[in-house]
mmCIF file of the C-alpha atoms, coordinates in Angstrom:
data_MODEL
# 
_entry.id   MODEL 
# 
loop_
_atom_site.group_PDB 
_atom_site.id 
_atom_site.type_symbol 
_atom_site.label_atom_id 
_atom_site.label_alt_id 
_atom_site.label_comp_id 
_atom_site.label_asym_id 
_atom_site.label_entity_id 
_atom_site.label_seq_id 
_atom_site.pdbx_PDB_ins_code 
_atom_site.Cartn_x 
_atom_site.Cartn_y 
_atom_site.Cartn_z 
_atom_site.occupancy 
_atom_site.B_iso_or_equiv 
_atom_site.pdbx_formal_charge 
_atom_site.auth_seq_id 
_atom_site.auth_comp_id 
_atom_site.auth_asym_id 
_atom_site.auth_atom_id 
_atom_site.pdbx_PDB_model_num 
ATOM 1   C CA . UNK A 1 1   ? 0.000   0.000   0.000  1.00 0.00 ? 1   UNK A CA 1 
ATOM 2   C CA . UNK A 1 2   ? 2.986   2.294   1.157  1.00 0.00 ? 2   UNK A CA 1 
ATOM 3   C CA . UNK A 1 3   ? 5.307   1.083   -1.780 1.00 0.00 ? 3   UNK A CA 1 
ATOM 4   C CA . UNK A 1 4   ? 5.854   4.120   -3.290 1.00 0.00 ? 4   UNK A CA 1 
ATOM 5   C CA . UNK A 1 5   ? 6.620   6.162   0.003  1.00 0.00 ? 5   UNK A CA 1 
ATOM 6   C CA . UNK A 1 6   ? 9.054   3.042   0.799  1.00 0.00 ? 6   UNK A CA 1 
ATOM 7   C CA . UNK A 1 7   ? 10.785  3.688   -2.246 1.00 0.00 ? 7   UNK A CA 1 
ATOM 8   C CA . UNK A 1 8   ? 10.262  0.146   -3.525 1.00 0.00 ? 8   UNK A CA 1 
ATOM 9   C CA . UNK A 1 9   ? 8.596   -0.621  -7.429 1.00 0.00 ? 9   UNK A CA 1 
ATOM 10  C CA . UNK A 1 10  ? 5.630   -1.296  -7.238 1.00 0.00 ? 10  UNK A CA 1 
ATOM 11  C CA . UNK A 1 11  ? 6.076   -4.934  -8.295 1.00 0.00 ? 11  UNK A CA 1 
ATOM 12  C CA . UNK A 1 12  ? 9.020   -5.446  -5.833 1.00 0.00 ? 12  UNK A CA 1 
ATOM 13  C CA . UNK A 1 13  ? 9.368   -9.105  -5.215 1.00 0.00 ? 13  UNK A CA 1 
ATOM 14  C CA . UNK A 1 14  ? 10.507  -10.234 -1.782 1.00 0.00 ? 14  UNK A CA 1 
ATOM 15  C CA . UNK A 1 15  ? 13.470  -12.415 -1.512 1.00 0.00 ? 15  UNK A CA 1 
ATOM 16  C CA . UNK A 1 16  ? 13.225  -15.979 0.764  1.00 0.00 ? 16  UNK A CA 1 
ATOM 17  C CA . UNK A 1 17  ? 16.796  -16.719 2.932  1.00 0.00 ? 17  UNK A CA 1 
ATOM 18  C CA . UNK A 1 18  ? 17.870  -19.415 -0.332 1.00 0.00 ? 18  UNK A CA 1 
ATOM 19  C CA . UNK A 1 19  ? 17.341  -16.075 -2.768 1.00 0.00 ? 19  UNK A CA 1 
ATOM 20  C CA . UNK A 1 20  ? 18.958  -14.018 -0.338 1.00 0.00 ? 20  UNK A CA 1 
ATOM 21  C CA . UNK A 1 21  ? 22.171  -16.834 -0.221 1.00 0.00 ? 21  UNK A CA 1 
ATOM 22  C CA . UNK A 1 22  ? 22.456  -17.042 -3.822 1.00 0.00 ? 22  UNK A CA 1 
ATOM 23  C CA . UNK A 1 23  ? 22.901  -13.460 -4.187 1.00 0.00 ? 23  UNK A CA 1 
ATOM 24  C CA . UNK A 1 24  ? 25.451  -13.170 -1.573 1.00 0.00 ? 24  UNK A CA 1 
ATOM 25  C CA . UNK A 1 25  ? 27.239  -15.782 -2.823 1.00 0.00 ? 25  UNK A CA 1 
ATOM 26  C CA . UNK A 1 26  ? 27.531  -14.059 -6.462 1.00 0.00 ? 26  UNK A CA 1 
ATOM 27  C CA . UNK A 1 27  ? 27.702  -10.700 -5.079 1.00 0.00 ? 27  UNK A CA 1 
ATOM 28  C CA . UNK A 1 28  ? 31.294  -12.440 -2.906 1.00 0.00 ? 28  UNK A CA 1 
ATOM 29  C CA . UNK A 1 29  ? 32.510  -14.041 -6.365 1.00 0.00 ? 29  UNK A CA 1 
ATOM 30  C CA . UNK A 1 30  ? 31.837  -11.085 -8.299 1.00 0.00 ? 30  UNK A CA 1 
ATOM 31  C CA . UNK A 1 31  ? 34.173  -8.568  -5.968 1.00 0.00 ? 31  UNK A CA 1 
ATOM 32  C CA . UNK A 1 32  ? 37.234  -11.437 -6.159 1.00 0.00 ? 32  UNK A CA 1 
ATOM 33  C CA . UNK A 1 33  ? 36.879  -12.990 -2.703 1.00 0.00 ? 33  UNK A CA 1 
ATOM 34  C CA . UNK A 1 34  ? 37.447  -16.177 -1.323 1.00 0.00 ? 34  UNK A CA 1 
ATOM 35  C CA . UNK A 1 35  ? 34.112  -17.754 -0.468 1.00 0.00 ? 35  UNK A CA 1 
ATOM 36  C CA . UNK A 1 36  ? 35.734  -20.321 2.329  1.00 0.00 ? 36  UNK A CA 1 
ATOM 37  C CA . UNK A 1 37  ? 37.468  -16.701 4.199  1.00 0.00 ? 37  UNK A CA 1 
ATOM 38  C CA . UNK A 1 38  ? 33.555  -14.416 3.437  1.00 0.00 ? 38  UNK A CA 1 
ATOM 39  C CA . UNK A 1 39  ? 31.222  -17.597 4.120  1.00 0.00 ? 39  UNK A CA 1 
ATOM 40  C CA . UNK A 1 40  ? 27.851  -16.176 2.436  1.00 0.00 ? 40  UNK A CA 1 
ATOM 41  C CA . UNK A 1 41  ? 25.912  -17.748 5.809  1.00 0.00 ? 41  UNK A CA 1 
ATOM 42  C CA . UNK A 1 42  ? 28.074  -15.300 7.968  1.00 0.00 ? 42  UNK A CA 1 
ATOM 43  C CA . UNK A 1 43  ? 27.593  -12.284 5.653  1.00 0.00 ? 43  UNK A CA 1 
ATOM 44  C CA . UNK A 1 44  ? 24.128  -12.867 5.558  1.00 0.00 ? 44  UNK A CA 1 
ATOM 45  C CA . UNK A 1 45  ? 24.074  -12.828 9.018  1.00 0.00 ? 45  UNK A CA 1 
ATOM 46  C CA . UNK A 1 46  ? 26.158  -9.322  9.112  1.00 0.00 ? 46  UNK A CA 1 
ATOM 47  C CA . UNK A 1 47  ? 23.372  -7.704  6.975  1.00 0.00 ? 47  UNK A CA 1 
ATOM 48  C CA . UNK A 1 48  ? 20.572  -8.867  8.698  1.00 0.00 ? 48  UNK A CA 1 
ATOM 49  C CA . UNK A 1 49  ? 21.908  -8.148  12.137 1.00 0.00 ? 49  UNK A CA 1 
ATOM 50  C CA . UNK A 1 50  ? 22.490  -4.656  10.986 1.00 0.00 ? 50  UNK A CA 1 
ATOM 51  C CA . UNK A 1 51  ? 19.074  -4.035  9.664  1.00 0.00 ? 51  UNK A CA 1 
ATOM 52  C CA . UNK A 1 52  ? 17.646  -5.594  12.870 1.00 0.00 ? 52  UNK A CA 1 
ATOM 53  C CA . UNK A 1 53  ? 19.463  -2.685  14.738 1.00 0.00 ? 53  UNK A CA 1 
ATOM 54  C CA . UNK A 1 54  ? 18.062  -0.240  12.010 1.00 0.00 ? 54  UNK A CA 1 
ATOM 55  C CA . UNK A 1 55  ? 21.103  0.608   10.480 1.00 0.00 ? 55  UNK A CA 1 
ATOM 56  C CA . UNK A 1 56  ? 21.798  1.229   6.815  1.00 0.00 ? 56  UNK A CA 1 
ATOM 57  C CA . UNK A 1 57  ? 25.551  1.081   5.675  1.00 0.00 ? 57  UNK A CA 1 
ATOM 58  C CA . UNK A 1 58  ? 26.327  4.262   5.413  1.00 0.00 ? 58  UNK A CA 1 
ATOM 59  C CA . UNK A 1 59  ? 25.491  4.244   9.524  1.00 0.00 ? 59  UNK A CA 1 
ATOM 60  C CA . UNK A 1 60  ? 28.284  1.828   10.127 1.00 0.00 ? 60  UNK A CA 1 
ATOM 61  C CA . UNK A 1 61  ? 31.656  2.531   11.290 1.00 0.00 ? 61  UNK A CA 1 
ATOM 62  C CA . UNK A 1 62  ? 34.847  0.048   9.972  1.00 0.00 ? 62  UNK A CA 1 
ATOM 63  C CA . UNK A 1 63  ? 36.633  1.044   13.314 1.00 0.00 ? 63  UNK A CA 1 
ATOM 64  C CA . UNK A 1 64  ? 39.928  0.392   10.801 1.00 0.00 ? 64  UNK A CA 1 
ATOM 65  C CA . UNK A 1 65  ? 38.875  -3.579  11.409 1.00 0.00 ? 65  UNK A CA 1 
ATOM 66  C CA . UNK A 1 66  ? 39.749  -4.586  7.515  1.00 0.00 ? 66  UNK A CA 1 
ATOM 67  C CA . UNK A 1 67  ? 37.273  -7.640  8.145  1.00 0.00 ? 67  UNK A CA 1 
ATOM 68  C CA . UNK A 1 68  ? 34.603  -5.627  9.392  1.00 0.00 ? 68  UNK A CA 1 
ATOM 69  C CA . UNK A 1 69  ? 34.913  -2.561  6.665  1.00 0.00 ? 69  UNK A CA 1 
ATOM 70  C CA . UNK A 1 70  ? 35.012  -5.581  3.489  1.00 0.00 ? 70  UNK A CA 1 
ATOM 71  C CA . UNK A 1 71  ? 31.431  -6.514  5.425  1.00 0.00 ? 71  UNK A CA 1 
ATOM 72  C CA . UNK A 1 72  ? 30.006  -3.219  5.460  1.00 0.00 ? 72  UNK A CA 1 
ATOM 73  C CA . UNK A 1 73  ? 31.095  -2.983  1.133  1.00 0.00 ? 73  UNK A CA 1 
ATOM 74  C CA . UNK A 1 74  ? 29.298  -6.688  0.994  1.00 0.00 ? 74  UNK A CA 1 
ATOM 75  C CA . UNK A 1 75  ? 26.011  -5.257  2.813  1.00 0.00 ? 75  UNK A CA 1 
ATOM 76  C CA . UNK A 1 76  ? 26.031  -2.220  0.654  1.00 0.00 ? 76  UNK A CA 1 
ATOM 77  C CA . UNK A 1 77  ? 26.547  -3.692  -2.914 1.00 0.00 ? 77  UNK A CA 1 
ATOM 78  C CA . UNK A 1 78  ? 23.781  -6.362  -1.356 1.00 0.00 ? 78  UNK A CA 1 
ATOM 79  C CA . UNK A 1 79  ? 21.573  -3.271  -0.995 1.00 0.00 ? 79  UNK A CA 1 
ATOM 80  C CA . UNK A 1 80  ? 22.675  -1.862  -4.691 1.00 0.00 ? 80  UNK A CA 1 
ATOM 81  C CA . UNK A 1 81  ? 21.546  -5.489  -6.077 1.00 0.00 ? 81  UNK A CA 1 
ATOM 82  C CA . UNK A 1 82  ? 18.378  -5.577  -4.182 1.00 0.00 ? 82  UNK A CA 1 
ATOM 83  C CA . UNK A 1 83  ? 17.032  -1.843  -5.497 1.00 0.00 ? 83  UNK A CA 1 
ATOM 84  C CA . UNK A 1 84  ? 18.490  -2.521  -8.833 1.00 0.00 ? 84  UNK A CA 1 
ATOM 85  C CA . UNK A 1 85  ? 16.236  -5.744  -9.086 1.00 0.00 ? 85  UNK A CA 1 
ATOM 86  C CA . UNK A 1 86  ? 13.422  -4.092  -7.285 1.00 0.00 ? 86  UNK A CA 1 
ATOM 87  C CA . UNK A 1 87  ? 13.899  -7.194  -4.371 1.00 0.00 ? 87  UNK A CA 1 
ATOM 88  C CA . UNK A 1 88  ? 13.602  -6.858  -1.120 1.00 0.00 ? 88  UNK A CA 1 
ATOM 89  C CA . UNK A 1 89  ? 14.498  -9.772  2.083  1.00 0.00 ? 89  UNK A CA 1 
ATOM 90  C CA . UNK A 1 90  ? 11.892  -10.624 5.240  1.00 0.00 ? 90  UNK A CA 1 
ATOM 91  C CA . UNK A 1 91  ? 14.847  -8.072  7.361  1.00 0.00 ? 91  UNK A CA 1 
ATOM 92  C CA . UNK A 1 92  ? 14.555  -4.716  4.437  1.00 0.00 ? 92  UNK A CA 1 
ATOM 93  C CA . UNK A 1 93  ? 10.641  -5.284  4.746  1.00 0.00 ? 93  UNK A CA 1 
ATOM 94  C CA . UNK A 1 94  ? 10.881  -4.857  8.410  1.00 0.00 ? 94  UNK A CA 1 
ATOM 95  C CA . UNK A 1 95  ? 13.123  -1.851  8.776  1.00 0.00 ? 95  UNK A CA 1 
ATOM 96  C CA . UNK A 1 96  ? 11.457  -0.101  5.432  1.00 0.00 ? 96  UNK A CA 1 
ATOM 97  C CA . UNK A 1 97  ? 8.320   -0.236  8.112  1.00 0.00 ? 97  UNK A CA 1 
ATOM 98  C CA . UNK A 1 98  ? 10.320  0.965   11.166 1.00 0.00 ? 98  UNK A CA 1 
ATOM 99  C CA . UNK A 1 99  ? 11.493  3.777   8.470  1.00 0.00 ? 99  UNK A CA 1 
ATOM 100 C CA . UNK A 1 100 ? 7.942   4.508   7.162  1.00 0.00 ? 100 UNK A CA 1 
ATOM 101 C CA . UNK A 1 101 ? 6.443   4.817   10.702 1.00 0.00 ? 101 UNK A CA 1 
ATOM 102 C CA . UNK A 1 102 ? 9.066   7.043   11.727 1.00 0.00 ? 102 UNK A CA 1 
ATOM 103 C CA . UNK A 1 103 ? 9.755   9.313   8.813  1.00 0.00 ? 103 UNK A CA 1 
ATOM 104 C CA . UNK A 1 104 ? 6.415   9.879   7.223  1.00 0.00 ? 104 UNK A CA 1 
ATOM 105 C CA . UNK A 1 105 ? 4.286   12.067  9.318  1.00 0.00 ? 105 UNK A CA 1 
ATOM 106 C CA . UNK A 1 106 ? 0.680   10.898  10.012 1.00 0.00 ? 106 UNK A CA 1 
ATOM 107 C CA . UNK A 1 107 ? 1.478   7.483   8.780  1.00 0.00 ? 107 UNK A CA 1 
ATOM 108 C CA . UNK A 1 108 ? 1.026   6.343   12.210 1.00 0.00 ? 108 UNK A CA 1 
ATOM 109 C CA . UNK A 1 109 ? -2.262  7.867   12.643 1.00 0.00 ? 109 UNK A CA 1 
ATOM 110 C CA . UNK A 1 110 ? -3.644  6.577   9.549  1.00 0.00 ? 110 UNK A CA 1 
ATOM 111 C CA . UNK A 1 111 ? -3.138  2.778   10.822 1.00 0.00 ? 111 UNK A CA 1 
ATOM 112 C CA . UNK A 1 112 ? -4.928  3.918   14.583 1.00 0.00 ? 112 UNK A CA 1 
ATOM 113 C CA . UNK A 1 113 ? -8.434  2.691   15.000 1.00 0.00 ? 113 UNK A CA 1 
ATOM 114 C CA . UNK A 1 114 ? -11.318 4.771   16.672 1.00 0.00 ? 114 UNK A CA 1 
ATOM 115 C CA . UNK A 1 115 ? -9.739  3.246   20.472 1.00 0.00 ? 115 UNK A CA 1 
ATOM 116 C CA . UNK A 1 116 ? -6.556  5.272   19.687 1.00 0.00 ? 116 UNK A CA 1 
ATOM 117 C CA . UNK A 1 117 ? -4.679  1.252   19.169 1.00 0.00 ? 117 UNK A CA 1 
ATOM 118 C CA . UNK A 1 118 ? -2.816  0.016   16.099 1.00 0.00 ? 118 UNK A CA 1 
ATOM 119 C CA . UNK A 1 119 ? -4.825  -2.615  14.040 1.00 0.00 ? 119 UNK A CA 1 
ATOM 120 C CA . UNK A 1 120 ? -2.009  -5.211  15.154 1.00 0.00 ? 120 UNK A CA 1 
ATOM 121 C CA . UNK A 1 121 ? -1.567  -4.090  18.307 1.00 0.00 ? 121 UNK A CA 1 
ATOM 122 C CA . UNK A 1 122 ? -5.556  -4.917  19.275 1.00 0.00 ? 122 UNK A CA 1 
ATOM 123 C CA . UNK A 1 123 ? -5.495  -8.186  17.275 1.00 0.00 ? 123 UNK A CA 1 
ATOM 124 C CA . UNK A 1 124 ? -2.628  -9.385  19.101 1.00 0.00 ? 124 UNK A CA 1 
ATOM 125 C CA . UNK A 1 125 ? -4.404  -8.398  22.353 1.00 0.00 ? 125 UNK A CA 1 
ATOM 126 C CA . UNK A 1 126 ? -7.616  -10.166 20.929 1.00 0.00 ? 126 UNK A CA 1 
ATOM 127 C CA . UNK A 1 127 ? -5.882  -13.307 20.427 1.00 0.00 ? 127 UNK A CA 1 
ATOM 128 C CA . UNK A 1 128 ? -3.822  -13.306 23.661 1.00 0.00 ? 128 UNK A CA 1 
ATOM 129 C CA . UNK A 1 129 ? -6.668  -13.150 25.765 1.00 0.00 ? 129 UNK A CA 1 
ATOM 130 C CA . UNK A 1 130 ? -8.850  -15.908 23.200 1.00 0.00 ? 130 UNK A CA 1 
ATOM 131 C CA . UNK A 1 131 ? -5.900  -18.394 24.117 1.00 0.00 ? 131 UNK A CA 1 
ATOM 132 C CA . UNK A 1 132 ? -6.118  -17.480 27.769 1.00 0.00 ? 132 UNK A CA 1 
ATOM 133 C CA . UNK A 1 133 ? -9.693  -20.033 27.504 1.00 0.00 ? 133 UNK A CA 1 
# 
């Protein structure tokens, strides 16, 4: 609904953790490096840990840690691949979200209900207290 404002195409596709593997892996072979020393599990892991936290890679700091800057170039080119295929993983759809609700004035009111609640926010509350029996 917010696709536009999220700065996604409107037929964005959303990647599952096998999709998001694959392109790791060819985004490692295609900058020269050795797949057994940048393992494309543990540079998956680096992105998505980062956009758990809510930080993009321009946030991120190398500390002069050579290992830590050549994961920070992986996570950005990974976000250069995504937008230029209009794809997106389970971890950009969250913080895109986070982003939205926070950046876009009255975005958060729109989604309120009448008792002041989000949708999701009642429905979870709904379905907590169905289970309670």
């Amino acid at each position: 609904m917010h696709w536009r404002e999220a700065g996604l195409p409107q037929g964005f596709s959303i990647l599952d953790a096998e999709d998001q593997q694959r392109l790791v892996k060819r985004l490692i072979r295609g900058q020269g490096l050795d797949e057994a020393r940048w393992v494309p599990r543990e540079v998956t892991w680096f992105i998505n840990a980062q956009k758990d936290e809510g930080l993009r890679p321009k946030q991120l700091k190398d500390d002069a840690d050579p290992t830590r800057r050549q994961m920070i170039k992986l996570y950005e080119a990974y976000e250069d691949a995504c937008r230029r295929n209009g794809v997106v993983d389970f971890a950009e759809l969250l913080l895109r979200s986070h982003e939205l609700w926070h950046d876009v004035p009255g975005l958060v009111d729109h989604y309120r209900g009448a008792s002041g609640t989000c949708w999701w926010t009642s429905s979870r509350t709904r379905t907590r207290s169905s289970t309670r029996g």
